[in-house]
N, C-alpha and C positions, 0 to 999 in steps of 0.2 A: 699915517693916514693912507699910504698909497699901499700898504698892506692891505688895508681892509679895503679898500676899491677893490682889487684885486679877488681877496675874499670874497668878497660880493657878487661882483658881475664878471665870475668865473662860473655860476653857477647855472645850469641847463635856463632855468627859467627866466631867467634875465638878461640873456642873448639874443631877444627874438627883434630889439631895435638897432638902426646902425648909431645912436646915439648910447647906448651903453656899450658899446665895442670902442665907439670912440675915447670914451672915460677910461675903459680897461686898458687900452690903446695907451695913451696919455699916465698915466699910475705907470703903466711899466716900463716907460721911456725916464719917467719920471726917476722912477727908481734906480736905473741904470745909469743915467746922469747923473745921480747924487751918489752912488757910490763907489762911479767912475773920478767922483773931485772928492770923495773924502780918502780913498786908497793909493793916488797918487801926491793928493797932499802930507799925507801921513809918512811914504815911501819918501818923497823932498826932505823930507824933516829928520827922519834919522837914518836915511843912510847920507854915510860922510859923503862922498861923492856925488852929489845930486844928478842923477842921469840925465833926468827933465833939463837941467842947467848948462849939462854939458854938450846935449846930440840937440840940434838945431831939429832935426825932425821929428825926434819927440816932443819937445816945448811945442812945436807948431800941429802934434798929434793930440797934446793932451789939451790943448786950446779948443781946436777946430771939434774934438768929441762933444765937450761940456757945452762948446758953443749949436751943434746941432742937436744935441738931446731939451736945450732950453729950446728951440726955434720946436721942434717939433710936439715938444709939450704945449707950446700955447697954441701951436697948429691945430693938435688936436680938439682940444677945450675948444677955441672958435669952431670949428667942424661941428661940434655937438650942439654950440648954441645955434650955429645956422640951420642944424637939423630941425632944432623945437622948433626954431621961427619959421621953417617950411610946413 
């Protein structure tokens, strides 16, 4: 889904509100987010030494990512419904 956002209102004519930049906004955060917790998830899992397990600063790295890519995804979405309702 956040492909085709992407797809979508990457294109000249669909840029002209700040409510479709928010969207695009949002999809690519989106996306980053999620493939920030399925690549570090994957990486915990099979390598034998779980780095995330072991460095206190990554565990506290790969928390604090996923946790700012979701705050900033719903940030977004709100931004764009405050826009219609303006």
């Amino acid at each position: 889904g956040n492909v085709c956002l992407i797809v979508i209102f990457i294109q000249k004519n669909r840029r002209h509100n700040p409510c479709s930049l928010y969207i695009l906004t949002s999809a690519l955060i989106s996306l980053i987010g999620m493939n920030w917790a399925f690549v570090t998830n994957l990486n915990a899992l099979y390598q034998i030494p779980d780095p995330f397990g072991l460095s206190l600063t990554l565990c506290r790295l790969r928390g604090y990512i996923l946790q700012t890519t979701l705050v900033l995804h719903r940030t977004m979405i709100i931004f764009a419904c405050f826009d219609r309702f303006a």
